[in-house]
C-alpha positions in Angstrom: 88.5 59.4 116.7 91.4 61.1 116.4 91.8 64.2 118.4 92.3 68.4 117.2 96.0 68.4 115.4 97.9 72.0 114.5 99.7 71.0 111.9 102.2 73.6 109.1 102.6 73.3 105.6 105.2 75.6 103.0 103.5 76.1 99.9 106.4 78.1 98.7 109.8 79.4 100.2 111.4 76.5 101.1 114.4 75.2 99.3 114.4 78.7 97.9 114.3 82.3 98.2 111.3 83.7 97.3 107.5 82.7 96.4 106.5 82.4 100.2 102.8 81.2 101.5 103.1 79.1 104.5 100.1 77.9 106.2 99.0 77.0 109.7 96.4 74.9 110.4 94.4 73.7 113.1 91.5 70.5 114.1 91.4 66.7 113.5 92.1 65.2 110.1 88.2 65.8 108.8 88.1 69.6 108.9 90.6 72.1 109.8 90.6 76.0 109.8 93.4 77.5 107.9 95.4 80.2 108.2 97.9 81.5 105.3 100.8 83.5 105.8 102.2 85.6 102.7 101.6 84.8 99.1 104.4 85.9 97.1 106.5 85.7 93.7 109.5 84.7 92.7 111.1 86.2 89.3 111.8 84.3 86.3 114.7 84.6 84.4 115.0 84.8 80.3 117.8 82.2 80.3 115.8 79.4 82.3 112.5 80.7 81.7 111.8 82.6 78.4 109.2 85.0 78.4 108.3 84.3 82.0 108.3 87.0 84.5 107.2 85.9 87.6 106.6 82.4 88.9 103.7 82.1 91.6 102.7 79.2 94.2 100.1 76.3 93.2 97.2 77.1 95.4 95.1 74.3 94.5 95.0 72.5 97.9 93.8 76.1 99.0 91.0 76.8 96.6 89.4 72.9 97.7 89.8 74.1 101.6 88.7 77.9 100.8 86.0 78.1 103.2 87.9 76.8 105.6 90.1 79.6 105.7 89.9 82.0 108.0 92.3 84.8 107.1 95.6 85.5 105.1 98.3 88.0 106.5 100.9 89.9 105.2 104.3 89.8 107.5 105.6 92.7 104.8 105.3 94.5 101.9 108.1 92.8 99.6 107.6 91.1 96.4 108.4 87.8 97.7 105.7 87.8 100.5 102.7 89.9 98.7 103.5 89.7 95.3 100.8 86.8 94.3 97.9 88.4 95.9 96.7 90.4 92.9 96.8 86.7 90.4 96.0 84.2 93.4 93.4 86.1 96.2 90.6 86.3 93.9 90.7 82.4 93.9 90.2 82.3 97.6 88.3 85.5 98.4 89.6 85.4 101.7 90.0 87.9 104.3 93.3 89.9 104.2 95.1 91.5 106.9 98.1 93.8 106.5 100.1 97.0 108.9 99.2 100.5 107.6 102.7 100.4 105.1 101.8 97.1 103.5 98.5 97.7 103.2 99.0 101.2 101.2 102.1 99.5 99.3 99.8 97.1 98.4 97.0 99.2 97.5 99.2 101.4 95.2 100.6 98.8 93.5 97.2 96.9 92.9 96.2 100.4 91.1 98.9 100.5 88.7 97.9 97.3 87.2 95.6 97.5 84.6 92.6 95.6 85.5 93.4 94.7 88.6 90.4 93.4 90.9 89.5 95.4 93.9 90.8 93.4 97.0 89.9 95.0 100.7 92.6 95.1 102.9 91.7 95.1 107.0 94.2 97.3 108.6 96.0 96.1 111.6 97.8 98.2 114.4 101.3 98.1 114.5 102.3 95.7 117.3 98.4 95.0 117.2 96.7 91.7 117.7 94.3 89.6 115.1 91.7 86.9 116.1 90.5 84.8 112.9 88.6 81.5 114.1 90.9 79.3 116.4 94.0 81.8 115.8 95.1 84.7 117.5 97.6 86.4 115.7 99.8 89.4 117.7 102.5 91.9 115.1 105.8 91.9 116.6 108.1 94.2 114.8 111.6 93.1 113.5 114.1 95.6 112.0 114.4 94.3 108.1 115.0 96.3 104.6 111.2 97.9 104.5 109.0 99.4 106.9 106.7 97.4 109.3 108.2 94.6 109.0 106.6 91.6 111.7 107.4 88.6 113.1 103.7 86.9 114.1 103.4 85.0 117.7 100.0 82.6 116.3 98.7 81.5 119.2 96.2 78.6 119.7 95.1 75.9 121.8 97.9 73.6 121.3 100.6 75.9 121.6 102.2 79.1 119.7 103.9 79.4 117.0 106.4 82.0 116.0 106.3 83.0 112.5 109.7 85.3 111.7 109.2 86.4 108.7 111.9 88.6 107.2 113.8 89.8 110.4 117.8 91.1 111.6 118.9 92.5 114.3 120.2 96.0 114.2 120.0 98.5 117.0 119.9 101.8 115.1 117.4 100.8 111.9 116.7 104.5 109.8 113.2 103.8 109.6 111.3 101.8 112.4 111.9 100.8 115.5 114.6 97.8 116.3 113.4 94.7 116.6 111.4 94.0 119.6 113.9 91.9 121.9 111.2 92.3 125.4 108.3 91.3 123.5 110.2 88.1 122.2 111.5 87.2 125.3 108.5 87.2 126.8 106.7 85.4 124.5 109.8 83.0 124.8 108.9 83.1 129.0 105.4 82.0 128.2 106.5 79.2 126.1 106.9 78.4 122.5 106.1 75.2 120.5 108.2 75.9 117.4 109.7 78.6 115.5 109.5 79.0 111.5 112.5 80.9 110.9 114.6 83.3 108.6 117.2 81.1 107.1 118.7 83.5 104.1 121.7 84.6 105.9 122.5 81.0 107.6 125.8 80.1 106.1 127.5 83.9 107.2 129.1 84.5 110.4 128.3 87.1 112.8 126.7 89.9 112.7 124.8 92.1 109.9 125.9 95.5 110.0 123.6 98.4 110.6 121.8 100.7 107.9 123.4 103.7 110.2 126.7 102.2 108.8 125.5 102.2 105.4 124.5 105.9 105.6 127.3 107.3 106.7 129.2 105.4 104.1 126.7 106.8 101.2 127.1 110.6 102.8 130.8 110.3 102.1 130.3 108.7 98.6 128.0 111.6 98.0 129.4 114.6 98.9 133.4 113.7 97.5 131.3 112.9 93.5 133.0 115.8 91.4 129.9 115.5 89.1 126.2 114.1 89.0 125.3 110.4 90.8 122.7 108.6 90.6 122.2 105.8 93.3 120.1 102.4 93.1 118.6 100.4 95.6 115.4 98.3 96.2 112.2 100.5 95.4 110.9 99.2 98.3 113.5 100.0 100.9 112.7 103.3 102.8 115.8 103.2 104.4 117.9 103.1 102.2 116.1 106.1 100.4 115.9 108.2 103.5 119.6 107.9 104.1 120.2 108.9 100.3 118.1 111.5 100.7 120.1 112.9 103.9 123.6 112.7 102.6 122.1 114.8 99.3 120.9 117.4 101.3 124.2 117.6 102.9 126.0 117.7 99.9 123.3 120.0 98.8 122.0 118.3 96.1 118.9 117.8 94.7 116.9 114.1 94.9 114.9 113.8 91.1 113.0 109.9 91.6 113.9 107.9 88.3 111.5 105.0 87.8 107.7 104.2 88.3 108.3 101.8 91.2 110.3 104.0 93.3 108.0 107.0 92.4 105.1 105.1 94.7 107.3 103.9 97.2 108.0 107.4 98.0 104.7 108.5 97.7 103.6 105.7 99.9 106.2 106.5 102.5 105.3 109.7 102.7 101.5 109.3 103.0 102.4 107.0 105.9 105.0 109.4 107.4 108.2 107.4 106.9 109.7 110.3 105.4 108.6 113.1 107.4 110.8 115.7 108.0 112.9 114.6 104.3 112.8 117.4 101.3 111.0 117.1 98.3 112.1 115.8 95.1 111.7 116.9 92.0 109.9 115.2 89.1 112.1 113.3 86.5 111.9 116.3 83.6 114.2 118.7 86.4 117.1 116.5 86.0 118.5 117.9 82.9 118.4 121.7 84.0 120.4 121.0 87.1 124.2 121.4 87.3 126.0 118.4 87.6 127.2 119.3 91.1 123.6 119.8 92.2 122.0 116.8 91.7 120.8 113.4 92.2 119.1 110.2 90.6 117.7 108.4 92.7 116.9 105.0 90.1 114.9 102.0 90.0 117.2 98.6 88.2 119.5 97.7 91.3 119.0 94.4 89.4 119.8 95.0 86.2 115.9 95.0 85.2 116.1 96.1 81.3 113.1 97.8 81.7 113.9 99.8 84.9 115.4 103.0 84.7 119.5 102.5 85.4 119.3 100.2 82.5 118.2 102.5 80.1 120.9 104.9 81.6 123.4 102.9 80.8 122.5 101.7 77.3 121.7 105.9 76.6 118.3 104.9 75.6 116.5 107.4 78.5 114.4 109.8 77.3 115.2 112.3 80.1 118.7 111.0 82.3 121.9 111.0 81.2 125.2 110.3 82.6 128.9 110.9 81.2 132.4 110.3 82.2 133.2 111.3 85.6 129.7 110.8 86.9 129.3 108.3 89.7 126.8 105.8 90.2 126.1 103.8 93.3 125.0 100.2 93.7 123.2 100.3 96.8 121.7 97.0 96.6 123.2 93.4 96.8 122.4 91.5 93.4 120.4 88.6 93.8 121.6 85.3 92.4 120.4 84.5 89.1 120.7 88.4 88.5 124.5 88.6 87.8 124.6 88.5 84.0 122.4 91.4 84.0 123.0 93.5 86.1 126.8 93.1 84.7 125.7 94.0 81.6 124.4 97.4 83.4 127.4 97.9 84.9 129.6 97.3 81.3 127.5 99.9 79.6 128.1 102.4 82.7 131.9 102.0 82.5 131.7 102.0 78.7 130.8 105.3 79.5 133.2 106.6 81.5 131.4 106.3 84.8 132.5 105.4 88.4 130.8 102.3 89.6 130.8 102.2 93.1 129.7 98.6 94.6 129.2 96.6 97.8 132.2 94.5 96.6 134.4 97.8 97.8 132.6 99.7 99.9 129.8 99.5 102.5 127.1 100.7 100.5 124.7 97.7 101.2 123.9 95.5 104.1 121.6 92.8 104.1 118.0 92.5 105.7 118.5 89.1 107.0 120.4 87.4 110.3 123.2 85.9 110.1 124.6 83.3 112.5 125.3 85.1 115.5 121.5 86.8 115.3 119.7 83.1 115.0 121.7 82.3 118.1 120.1 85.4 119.8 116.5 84.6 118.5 116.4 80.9 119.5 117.9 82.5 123.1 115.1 84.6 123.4 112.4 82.5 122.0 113.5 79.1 123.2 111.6 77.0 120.9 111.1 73.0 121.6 110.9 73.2 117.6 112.9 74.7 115.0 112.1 74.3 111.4 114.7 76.8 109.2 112.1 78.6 106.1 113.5 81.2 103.7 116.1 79.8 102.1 117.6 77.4 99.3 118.8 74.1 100.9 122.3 75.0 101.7 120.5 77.7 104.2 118.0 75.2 105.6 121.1 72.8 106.8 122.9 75.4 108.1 120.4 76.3 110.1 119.4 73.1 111.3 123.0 72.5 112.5 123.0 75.7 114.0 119.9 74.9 116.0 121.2 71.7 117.2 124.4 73.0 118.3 122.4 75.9 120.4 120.3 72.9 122.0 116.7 73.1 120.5 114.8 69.8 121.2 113.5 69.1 117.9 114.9 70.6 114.7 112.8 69.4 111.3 113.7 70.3 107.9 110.8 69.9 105.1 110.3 70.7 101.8 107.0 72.6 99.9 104.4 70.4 100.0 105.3 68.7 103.3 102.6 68.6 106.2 104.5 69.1 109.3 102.0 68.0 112.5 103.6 70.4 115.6 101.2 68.9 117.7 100.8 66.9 119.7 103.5 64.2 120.2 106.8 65.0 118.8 107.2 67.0 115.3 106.7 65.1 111.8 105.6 65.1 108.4 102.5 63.2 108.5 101.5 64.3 104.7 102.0 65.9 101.6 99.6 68.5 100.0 99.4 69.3 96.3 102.1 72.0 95.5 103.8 73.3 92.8 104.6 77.0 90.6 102.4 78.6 88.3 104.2 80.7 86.0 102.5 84.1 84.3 102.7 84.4 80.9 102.1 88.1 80.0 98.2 88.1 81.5 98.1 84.3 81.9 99.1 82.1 84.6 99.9 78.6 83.5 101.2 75.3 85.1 104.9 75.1 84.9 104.3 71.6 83.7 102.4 73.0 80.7 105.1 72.1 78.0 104.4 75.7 76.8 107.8 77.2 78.2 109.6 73.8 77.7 109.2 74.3 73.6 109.8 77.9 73.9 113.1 77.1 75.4 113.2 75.0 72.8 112.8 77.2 70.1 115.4 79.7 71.8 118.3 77.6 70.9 116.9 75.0 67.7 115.0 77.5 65.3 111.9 76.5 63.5 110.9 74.5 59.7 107.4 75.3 58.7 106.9 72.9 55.7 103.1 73.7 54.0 102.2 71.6 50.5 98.9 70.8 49.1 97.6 66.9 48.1 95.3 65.8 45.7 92.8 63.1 46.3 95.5 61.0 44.4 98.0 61.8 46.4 99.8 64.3 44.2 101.6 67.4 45.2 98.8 70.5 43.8 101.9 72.8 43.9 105.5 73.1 45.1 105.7 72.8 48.6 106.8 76.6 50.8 109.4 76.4 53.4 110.3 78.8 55.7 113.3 78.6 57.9 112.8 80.6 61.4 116.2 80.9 63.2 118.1 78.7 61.8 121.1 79.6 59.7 121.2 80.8 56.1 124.0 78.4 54.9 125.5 75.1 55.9 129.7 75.0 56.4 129.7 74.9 52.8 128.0 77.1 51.6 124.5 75.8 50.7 121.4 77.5 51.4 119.4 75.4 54.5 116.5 76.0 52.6 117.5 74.4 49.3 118.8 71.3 52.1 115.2 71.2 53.4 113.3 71.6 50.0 115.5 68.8 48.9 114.7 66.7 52.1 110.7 67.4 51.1 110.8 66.0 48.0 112.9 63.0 48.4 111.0 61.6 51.3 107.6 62.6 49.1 108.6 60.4 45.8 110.1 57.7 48.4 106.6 57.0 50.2 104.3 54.1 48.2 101.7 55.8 46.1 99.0 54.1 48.5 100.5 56.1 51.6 100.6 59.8 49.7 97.2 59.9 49.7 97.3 59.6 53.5 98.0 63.3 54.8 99.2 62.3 59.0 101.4 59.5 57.0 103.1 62.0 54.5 103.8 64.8 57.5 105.3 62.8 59.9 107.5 61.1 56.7 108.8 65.5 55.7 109.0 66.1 59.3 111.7 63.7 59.8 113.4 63.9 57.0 113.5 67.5 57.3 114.8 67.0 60.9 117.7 64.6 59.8 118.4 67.0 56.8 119.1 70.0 58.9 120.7 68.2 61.8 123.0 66.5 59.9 124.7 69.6 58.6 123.9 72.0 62.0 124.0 69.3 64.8 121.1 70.6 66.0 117.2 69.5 65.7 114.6 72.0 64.8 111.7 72.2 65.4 109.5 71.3 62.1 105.8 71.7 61.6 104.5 70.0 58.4 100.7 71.1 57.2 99.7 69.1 54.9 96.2 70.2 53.2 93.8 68.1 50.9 91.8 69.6 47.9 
């Protein structure tokens, strides 16, 4: 019989950024105890993904082995690690653990969805320690773009495992403490099996800078403005909020919070003393009574959300906020890829009207939350891992990191994919199997399979258009009345001239009186007959293919 195993599998957030659940396992082939680490979202996008708004990790392999697991905890509060929770825990029922921030972040957020389930959170100290079946889990705080964020030491019979998480290096964070460099040395003395690391900023050399830099940066931004500003960042980075919040006072200004997501951050942050010792800020409606000289937005859409509050702004649809030329608005955020075209499209409509767009393409108003080269180098010094396998990260980052970990000397460096079942130990490090994975997409209240060709026809239909053809047969196979037609994105006219709908009507009734008598009085035989003449009709002038329903009914 083959003996106890710990083995590691990515469910999500490898080969990408974003949607992250690893899991941890441990016990022979038969019957393992689980543990998972994060559950979190990626973000659709209309182009790729119409209608689609968040994408999710397949947990099927999860649900089978549910009683099996014996806990699932949060590293941080961001999207990307705890944004599935709310759609996937209530499959699993599991036991949740999160710091005091996440877990209130959480909680908040969980209220503001309509219908949401209750889901209990256990709270664990910061720098605390968790036991769940054959795990012990100890917090170890890394400096990153949100409160409490933790790197987990998982410790079990066969050897511990560091978990990263979201993680840099920067000695003088604005919220937080920096990250713990004793504690991860001497868990690096003691002796670690592998590392599953951070691999976001893996292709950039050196050094992130520190927030301190940023702040100092947005203080001089803030008090030179000759008018109103309004500043956006990441709802979720205290930070970055905090340091706005500073260089307004100094500029004495006043802070009015734009945007539902950044209204519970704040509250959140204060409730867990994040932003003791920072002024109020005043409700959304005190915007317009303040001089222009005295105040500022502080907005949700670093991203170019159309939803959010900046891009309201900047298409002057905002029911309250208004900006005008010689206002100044800060990007305080780096735009993630995919984002571009929108948040472009922010930025257009600010300089449309006459604002000053201030960017981290010229100045140092953003850094990121993530090491880059020079950092990894420091973590595998500390941590001296016998294995390195690079997480986080599309698969440019996963290589680089790889390399990088060769070069520094680590024994064993392994590079998988979602799915993968990576045995640590013992023997060397290998995937032994692969596990159902896969994305689940949610569809306004829904979640669906992303192989579901539901979002493959409404692509479909974003760029082809739509013939419904309805007629009615008699028994004998003769048309009761003339057949309707209605043309659904596709254009009025041909080059030419001639309506599309006259093209199709004519393409209905020659491929009717064409069919044998006999076969008219079959209804399947006389749709599929319209629908591809109707097809071949319209692509033949528009060299496209619509879509074409034909309902055919018998009286």
């Amino acid at each position: 019989m083959a003996g106890p195993e710990l083995v590691f599998a990515p469910l999500g957030g490898i080969g990408e950024i974003g949607m992250n659940l690893s899991i941890y396992g441990i016990g022979d082939q038969r019957r393992r105890q689980w543990l998972i680490v994060d559950c979190g979202v990626s973000f659709g996008g209309e182009e790729y993904l119409p209608g689609i708004d968040l994408i999710l990790p397949d947990i099927r392999f999860l649900i089978e082995e549910r009683r099996n697991i014996v806990g699932l905890v949060l590293t941080h509060a961001h999207e990307d690690h705890m944004g599935a929770l709310i759609d996937l825990w209530p499959k699993l029922n599991v036991p949740l653990y999160a710091t005091p921030f996440a877990a209130a972040l959480f909680e908040a957020r969980r209220l503001s969805e309509p219908g949401a389930p209750k889901i209990p959170v256990n709270v664990a100290p910061l720098n605390g320690r968790v036991e769940l079946g054959q795990f012990t889990i100890d917090f170890i705080n890394v400096a990153h773009s949100i409160p409490e964020s933790n790197a987990l030491a998982i410790r079990t019979s066969l050897g511990t495992v560091l978990h990263t998480g979201d993680w840099k290096i920067d000695a003088t964070p604005l919220v937080g403490a920096p990250t713990d460099q004793a504690k991860l040395t001497a868990l690096g003395d003691a002796g670690v099996l592998a590392l599953i690391g951070d691999s976001t900023n893996a292709v950039r050399e050196g050094r992130s800078p520190s927030e301190a830099e940023v702040a100092k940066t947005l203080a001089a931004l803030i008090r030179t403005a000759p008018a109103r500003v309004a500043v956006t960042t990441f709802a979720s980075h205290v930070g970055r909020i905090r340091a706005v919040a500073e260089a307004a006072r100094l500029a004495e200004r006043e802070v009015v919070v734009v945007g539902r997501a950044m209204e519970r951050v704040v509250q959140v942050a204060r409730e867990t003393g994040y932003l003791d010792g920072i002024q109020d800020f005043r409700e959304m409606q005190a915007y317009g009574y303040l001089p222009p000289d005295k105040v500022l937005a502080l907005c949700t859409g670093s991203q170019g959300e159309p939803r959010a509050a900046l891009a309201r702004i900047a298409q002057d649809e905002h029911p309250e906020v208004t900006l005008t030329r010689g206002d100044r608005v800060i990007f305080s955020a780096r735009t993630i890829p995919g984002n571009d075209k929108a948040v472009a499209r922010v930025i257009n409509g600010l300089v449309t009207q006459g604002v000053d767009v201030i960017t981290d393409r010229n100045h140092l108003v953003h850094v990121s939350g993530h090491p880059r080269r020079a950092e990894l180098l420091d973590m595998i010094k500390w941590v001296r891992p016998k294995i390195l396998i690079p997480a986080h990260g599309e698969a440019l980052h996963l290589a680089e990191h790889a390399k990088l970990a060769r070069d520094a000397g680590v024994p064993q460096v392994l590079v998988c994919r979602n799915g993968d079942l990576v045995r640590l130990a013992p023997g060397p490090a290998q995937i032994v199997d692969e596990l159902p994975s896969g994305r689940l997409y949610k569809d306004g209240a829904l979640l669906i399979d992303s192989q579901a060709p539901t979002v493959a026809v409404r692509r479909r239909l974003s760029f082809s258009g739509v013939v419904s053809v309805a007629l009615a047969l008699s028994e004998q196979g003769t048309l009761v009345t003339d057949p309707e037609i209605e043309l659904i994105g596709i254009p009025e006219t041909d080059a030419g001239g001639r309506p599309m709908a006259d093209i199709a009507r004519d393409a209905v009734e020659e491929a009717f009186d064409s069919l044998p008598k006999p076969r008219r009085r079959d209804p399947e035989e006389v749709a599929e007959a319209l629908r591809r003449a109707v097809r071949s009709a319209i692509a033949e002038r528009w060299n496209k293919k619509p879509i074409c329903h034909v309902h055919v009914l018998s009286v």
